[in-house]
DRENTORGU-445111 format. One record per residue (C-alpha): residue in one letter; x, y, z. Coordinates in steps of 0.5 Angstrom, whole numbers, plus 500, padded with zeros to 3 digits. Example, Ala and Ser with C-alpha at 12.3 -4.5 7.8 and 13.67 -1.06 7.14 Angstrom:
<atoms>
@code=a&px=525&py=491&pz=516
@code=s&px=527&py=498&pz=514
</atoms>
This chain:
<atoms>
@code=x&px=256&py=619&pz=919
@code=x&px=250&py=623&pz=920
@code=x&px=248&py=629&pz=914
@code=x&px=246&py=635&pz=917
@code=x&px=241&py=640&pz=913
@code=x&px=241&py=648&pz=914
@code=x&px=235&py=651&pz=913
@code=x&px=235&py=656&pz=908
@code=x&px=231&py=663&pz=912
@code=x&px=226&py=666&pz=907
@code=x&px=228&py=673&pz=905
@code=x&px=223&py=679&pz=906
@code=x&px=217&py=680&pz=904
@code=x&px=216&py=687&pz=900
@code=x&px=209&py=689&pz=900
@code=x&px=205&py=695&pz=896
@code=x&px=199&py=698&pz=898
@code=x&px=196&py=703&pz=894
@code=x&px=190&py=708&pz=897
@code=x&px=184&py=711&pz=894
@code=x&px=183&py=718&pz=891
@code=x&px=179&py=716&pz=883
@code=x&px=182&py=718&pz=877
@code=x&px=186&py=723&pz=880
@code=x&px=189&py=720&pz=885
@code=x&px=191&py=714&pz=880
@code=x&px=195&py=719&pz=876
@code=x&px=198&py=721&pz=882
@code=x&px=200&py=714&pz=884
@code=x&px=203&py=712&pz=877
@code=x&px=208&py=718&pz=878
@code=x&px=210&py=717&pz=884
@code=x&px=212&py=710&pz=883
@code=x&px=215&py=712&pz=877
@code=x&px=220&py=716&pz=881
@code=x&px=220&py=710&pz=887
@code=x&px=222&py=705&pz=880
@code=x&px=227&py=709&pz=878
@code=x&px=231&py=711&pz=885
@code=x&px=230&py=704&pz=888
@code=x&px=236&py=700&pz=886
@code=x&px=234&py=692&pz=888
@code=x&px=225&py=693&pz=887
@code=x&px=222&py=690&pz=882
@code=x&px=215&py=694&pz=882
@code=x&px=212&py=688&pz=878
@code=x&px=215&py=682&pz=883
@code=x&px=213&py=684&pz=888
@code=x&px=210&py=680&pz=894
@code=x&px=203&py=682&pz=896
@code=x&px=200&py=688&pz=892
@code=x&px=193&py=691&pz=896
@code=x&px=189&py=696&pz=892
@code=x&px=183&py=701&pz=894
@code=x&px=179&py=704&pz=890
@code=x&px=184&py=709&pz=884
@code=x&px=190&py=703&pz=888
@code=x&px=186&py=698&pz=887
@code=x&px=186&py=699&pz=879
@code=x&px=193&py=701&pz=879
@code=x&px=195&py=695&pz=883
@code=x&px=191&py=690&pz=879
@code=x&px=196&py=693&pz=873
@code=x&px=203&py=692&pz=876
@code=x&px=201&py=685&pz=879
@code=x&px=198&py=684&pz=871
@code=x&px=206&py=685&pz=870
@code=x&px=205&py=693&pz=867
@code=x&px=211&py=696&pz=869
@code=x&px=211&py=703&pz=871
@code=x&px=213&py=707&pz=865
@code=x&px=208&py=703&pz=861
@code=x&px=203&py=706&pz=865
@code=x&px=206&py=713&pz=864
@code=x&px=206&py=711&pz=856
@code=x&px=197&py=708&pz=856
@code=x&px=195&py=712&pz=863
@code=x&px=197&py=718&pz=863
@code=x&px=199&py=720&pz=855
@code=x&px=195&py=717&pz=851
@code=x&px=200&py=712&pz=848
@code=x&px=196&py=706&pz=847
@code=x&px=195&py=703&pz=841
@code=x&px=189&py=698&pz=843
@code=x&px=184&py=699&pz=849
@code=x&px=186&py=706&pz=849
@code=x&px=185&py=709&pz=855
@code=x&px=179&py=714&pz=857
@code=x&px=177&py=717&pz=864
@code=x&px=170&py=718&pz=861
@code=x&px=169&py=710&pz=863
@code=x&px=168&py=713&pz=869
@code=x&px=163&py=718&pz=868
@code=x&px=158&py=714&pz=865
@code=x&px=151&py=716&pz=867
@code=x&px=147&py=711&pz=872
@code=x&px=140&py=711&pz=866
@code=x&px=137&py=705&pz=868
@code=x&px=138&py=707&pz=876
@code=x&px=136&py=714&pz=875
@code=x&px=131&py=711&pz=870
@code=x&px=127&py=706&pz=875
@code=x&px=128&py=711&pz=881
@code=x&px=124&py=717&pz=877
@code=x&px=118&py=712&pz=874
@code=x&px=116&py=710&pz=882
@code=x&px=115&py=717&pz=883
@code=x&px=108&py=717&pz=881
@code=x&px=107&py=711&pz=887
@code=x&px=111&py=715&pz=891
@code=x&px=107&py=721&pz=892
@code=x&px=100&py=717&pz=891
@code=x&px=103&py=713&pz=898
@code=x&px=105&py=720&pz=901
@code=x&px=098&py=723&pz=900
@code=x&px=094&py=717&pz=902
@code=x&px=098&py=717&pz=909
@code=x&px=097&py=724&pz=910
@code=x&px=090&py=723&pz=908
@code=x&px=089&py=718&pz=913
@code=x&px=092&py=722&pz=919
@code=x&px=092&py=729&pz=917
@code=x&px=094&py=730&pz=924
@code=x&px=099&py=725&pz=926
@code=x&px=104&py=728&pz=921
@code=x&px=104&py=734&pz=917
@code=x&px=104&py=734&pz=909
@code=x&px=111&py=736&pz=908
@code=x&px=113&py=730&pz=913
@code=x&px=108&py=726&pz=909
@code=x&px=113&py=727&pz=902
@code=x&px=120&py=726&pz=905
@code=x&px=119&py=718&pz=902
@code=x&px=119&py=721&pz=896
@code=x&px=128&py=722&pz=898
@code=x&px=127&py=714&pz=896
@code=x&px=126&py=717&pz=889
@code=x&px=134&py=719&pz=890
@code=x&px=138&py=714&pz=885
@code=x&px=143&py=710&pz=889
@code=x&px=149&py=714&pz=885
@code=x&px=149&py=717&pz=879
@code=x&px=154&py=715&pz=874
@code=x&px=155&py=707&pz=873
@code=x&px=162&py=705&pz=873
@code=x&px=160&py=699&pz=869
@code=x&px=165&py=702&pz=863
@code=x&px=171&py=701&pz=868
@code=x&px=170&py=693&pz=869
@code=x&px=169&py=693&pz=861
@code=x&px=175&py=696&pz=859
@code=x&px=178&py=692&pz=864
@code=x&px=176&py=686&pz=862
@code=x&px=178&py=687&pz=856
@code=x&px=185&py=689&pz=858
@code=x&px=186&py=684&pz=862
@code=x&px=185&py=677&pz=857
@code=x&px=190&py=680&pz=853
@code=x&px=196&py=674&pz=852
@code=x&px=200&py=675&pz=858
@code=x&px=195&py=678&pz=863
@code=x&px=189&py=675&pz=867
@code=x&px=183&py=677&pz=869
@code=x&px=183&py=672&pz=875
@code=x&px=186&py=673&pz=881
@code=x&px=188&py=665&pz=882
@code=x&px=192&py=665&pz=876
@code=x&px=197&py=671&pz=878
@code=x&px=204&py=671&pz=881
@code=x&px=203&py=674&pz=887
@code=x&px=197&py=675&pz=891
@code=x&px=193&py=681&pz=890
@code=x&px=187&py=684&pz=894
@code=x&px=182&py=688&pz=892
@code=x&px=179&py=692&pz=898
@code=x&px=171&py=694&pz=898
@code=x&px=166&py=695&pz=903
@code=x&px=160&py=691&pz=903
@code=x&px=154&py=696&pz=903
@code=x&px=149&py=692&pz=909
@code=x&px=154&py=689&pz=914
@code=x&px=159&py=696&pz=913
@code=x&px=165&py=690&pz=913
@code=x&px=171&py=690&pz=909
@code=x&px=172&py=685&pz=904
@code=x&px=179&py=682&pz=900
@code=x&px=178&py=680&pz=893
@code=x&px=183&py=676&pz=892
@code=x&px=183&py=672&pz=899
@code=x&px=180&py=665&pz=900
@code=x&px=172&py=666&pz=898
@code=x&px=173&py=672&pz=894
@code=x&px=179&py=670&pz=890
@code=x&px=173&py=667&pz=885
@code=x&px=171&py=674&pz=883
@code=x&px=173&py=677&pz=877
@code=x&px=179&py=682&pz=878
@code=x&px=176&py=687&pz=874
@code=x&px=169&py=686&pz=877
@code=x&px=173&py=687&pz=884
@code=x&px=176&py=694&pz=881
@code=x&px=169&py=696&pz=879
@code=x&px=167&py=694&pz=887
@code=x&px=172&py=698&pz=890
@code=x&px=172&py=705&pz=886
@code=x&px=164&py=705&pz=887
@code=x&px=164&py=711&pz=891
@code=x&px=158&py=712&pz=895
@code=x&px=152&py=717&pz=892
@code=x&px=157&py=718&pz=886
@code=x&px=158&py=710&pz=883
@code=x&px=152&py=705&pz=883
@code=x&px=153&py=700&pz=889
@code=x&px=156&py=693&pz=885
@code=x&px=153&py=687&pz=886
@code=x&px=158&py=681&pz=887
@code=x&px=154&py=675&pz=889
@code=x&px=148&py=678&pz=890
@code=x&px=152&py=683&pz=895
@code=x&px=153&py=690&pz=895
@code=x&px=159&py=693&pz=894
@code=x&px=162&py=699&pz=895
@code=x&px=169&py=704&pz=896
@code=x&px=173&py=701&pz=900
@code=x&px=176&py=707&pz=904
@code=x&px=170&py=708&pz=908
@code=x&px=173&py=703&pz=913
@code=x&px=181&py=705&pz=912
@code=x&px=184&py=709&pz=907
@code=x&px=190&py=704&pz=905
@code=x&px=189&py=698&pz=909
@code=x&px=196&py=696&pz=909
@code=x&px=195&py=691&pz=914
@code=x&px=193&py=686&pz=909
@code=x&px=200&py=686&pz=906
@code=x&px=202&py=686&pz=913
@code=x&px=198&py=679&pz=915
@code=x&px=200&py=676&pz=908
@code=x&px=207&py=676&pz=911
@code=x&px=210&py=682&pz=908
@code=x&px=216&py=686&pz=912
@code=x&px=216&py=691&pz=909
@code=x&px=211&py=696&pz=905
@code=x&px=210&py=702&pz=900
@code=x&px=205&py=705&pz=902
@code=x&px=202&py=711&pz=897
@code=x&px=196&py=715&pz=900
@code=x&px=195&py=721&pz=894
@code=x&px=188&py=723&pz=897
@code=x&px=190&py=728&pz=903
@code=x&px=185&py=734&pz=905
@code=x&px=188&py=741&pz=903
@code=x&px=191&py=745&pz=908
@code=x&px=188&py=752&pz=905
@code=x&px=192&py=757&pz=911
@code=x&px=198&py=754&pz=909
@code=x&px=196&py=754&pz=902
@code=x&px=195&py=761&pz=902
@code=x&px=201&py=763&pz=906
@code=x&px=205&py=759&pz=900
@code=x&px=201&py=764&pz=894
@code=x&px=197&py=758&pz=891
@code=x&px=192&py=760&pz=894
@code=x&px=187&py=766&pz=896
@code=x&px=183&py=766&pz=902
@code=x&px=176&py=763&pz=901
@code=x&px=178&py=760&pz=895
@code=x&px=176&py=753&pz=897
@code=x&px=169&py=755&pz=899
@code=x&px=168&py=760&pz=893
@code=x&px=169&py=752&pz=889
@code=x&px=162&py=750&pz=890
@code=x&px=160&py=744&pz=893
@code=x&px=163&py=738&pz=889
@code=x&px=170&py=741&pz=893
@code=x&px=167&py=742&pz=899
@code=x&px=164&py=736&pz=900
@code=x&px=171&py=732&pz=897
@code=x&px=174&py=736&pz=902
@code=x&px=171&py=733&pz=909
@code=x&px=171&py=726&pz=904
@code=x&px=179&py=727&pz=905
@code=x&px=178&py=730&pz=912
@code=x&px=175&py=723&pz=914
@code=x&px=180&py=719&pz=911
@code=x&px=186&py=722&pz=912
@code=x&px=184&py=722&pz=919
@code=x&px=183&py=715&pz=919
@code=x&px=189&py=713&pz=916
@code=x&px=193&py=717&pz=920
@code=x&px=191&py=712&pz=927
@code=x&px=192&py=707&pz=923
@code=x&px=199&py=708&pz=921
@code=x&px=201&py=709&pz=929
@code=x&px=197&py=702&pz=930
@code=x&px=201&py=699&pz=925
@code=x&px=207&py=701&pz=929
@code=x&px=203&py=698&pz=935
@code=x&px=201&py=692&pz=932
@code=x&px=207&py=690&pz=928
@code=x&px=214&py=693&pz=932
@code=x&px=219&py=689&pz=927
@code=x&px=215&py=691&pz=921
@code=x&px=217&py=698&pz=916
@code=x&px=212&py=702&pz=912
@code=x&px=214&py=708&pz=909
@code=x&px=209&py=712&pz=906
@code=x&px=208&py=717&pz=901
@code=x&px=203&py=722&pz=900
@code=x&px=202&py=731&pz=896
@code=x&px=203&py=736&pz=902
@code=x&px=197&py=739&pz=904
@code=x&px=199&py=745&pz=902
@code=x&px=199&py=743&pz=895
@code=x&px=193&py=746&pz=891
@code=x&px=194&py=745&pz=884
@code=x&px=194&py=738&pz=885
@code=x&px=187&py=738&pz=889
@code=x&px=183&py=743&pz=884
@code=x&px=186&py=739&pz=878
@code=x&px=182&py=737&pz=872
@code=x&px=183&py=729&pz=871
@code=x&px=178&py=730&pz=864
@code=x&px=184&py=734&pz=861
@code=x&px=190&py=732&pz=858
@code=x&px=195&py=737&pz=859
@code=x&px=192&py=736&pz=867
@code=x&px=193&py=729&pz=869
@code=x&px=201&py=730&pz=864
@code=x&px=201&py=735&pz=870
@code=x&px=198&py=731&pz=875
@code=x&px=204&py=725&pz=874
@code=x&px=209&py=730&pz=873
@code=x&px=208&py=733&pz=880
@code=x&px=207&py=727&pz=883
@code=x&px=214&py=724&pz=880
@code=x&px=218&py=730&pz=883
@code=x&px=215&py=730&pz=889
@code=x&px=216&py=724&pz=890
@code=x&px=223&py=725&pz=888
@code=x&px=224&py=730&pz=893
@code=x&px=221&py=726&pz=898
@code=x&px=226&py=720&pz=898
@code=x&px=232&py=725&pz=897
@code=x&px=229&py=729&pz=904
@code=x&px=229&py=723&pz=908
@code=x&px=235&py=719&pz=904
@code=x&px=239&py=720&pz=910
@code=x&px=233&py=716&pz=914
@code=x&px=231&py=712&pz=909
@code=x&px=238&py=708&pz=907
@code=x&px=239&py=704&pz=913
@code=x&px=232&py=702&pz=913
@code=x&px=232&py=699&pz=905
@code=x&px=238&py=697&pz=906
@code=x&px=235&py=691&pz=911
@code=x&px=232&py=688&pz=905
@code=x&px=237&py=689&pz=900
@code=x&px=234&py=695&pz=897
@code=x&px=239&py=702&pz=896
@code=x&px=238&py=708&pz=894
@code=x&px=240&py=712&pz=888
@code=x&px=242&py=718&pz=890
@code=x&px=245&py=721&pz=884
@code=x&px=239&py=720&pz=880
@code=x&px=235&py=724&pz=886
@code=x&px=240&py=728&pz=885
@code=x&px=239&py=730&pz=878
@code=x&px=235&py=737&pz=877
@code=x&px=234&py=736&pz=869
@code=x&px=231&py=729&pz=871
@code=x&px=223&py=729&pz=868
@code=x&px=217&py=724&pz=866
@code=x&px=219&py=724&pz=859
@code=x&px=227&py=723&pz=860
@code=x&px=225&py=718&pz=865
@code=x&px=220&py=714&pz=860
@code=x&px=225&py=716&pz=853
@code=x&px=232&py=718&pz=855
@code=x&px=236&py=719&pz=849
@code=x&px=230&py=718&pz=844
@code=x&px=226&py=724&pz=847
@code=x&px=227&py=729&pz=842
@code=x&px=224&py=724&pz=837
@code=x&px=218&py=723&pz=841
@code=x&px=218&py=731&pz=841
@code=x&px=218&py=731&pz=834
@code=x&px=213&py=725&pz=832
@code=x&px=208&py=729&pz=838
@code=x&px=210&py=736&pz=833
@code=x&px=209&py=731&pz=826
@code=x&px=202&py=729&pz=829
@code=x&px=200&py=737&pz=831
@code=x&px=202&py=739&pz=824
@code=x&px=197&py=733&pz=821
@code=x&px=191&py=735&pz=824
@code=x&px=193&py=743&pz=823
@code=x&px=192&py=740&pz=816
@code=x&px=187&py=736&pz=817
@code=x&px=183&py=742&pz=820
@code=x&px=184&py=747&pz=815
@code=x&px=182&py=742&pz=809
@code=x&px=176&py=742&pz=813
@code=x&px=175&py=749&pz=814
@code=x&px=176&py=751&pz=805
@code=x&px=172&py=745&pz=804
@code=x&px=166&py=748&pz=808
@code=x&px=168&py=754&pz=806
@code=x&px=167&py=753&pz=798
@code=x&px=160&py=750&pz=801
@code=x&px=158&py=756&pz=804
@code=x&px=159&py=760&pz=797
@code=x&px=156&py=755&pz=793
@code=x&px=150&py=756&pz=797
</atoms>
């Protein structure tokens, strides 16, 4: 008697690819996960197959591979409710002085050199034309993102998480741009899976002209949407079948923001530069990203993406303020509805395509108008969290008005 063995098919392979947006578009991510989290029955957000990261994706990304789940990135990221490494989005911002330092003590050298050629050939250019070396005075960025990598190493040698890409679960990729060969690189993939995940982060969120390029094995490196804004076929090419994608950096319609009230026209050229600027940012990417998806459909027939991402007409979410407290509460909020209104908008098209991969739908909790950030984080314990967020504000209230009768008191002794 000859035994036989069956082959035990594997089952699909879930993938996860975040895109970019920085500070902002990272709040905006962890609350439509949030939503995803709660309204997917048979998705383990931190078991996932293959996780690709980009920029502000990239820092979420790392966190859900590291095992932080979804309301835990609520309760650190965008509450504040961390008791060691407290989060701060000022460790982006930190200013670039040794880069801007450096740059401002070759000036003198500049202009000594542009004279001299102008000297030396009066009339092959004029002095004006003469003095634009000195744009090499111009630092590479103006703010290090060194802070970032800090914070995150620290985070990241925690008991139970790692800050090496060979220790983790499952795979994780870390998109950047290398600076000289325009290149997108994989931390993560084989060569680059030696690098520090916090240092491959600090990589991937360095937007050019606003970070520093990174160095990395004597490489520089940069914002990895400057080659795709999501870069899902990365999930795809490790075998993924099927991958969430959410892409919070969309350019704002200011038409149709203006129709919906939100908006007056001119505003968004009346916003300054920054805004501007960030607009035709987004404009790129986005046009980027939207062929990419219809390439993905091309390239991989038998293969599912479904894409989430704000509506072009939503002009809170793109003058919001990330350094505000109240603003990135806002921001997750917003993200967690919309996303819930999303999946429940298209739950009809959407069942039977999740239902291929074990996946369903909870319709009733989609369903549930009275459903927030808060009750999903708390439930029942929510008015306990109120009260101890009141308690907290009634100190400090306490605290100031000592302060204000202590000075007081000084005041009328002088």
């Amino acid at each position: 008697m000859t035994a036989t063995t069956t082959a035990i098919k594997p089952g699909p392979r879930i993938g996860l690819a975040l895109g970019g947006g920085g500070p902002l578009g990272g709040i905006y991510e962890i609350g439509a996960l949030r939503a995803l989290d709660e309204a997917l029955d048979g998705l383990d957000f931190n078991n996932i197959d293959v996780y690709v990261g980009v920029n502000a994706g990239s820092f979420v990304a790392a966190n859900l591979a590291n095992q932080m789940t979804t309301a835990q990135l609520c309760r650190i990221f965008v509450r504040n409710e961390a008791e060691v490494h407290p989060f701060h989005p000022e460790v982006f911002y930190r200013p670039a002085f040794r880069e801007i330092g450096g740059r401002l003590l070759a000036v003198p050298g500049l202009v000594s050199t542009a004279l001299r050629r102008f000297i030396n050939n009066p009339y092959d250019q004029s002095f004006l034309e003469a003095m634009t070396i000195l744009a090499e005075a111009a630092p590479a960025g103006l703010f290090d993102n060194e802070g970032l990598h800090e914070y995150l190493q620290r985070a990241f040698n925690m008991l139970g998480r790692t800050n090496d890409f060979r220790q983790l679960r499952r795979s994780l990729y870390i998109v950047a741009a290398d600076v000289e060969s325009t290149e997108a690189v994989c931390f993560g993939a084989p060569g680059f899976d030696h690098v520090p995940i916090s240092k491959a982060i600090q990589a991937s969120t360095s937007s050019p002209g606003l970070y520093v390029p990174v160095t990395v094995d004597g490489r520089y490196y940069v914002d990895g949407t400057l080659r795709k804004g999501l870069h899902a076929s990365v999930a795809f090419e490790d075998g993924a079948d099927l991958v969430f994608a959410v892409n919070p950096q969309v350019p704002i319609d200011a038409s149709a923001a203006v129709r919906a009230g939100s908006m007056a026209p001119g505003d968004l050229t009346r916003s300054g530069m920054p805004n501007l600027l960030s607009q035709m940012f987004r404009t790129m990417v986005y046009s980027r990203m939207q062929s990419g998806i219809a390439q993905y459909a091309r390239d991989y027939p038998e293969k599912d993406i479904l894409l989430f991402e704000p509506t072009r007409d939503d002009a809170k979410l793109f003058f919001s303020n990330v350094f505000s407290f109240q603003s990135r509460r806002m921001v997750c909020e917003h993200a967690y509805q919309m996303t819930r209104r999303d999946l429940l908008n298209r739950a009809d098209e959407l069942e039977p395509k999740l239902a291929k991969y074990g996946i369903r739908l909870r319709r009733d909790r989609l369903e549930d108008e009275q459903r927030t950030i808060s009750t999903s984080l708390y439930g029942e314990m929510l008015p306990l969290y109120v009260a101890k967020g009141r308690k907290k504000r009634a100190q400090r209230g306490r605290i100031a008005s000592g302060l204000g009768n202590v000075s007081e008191l000084f005041s009328k002794a002088l």
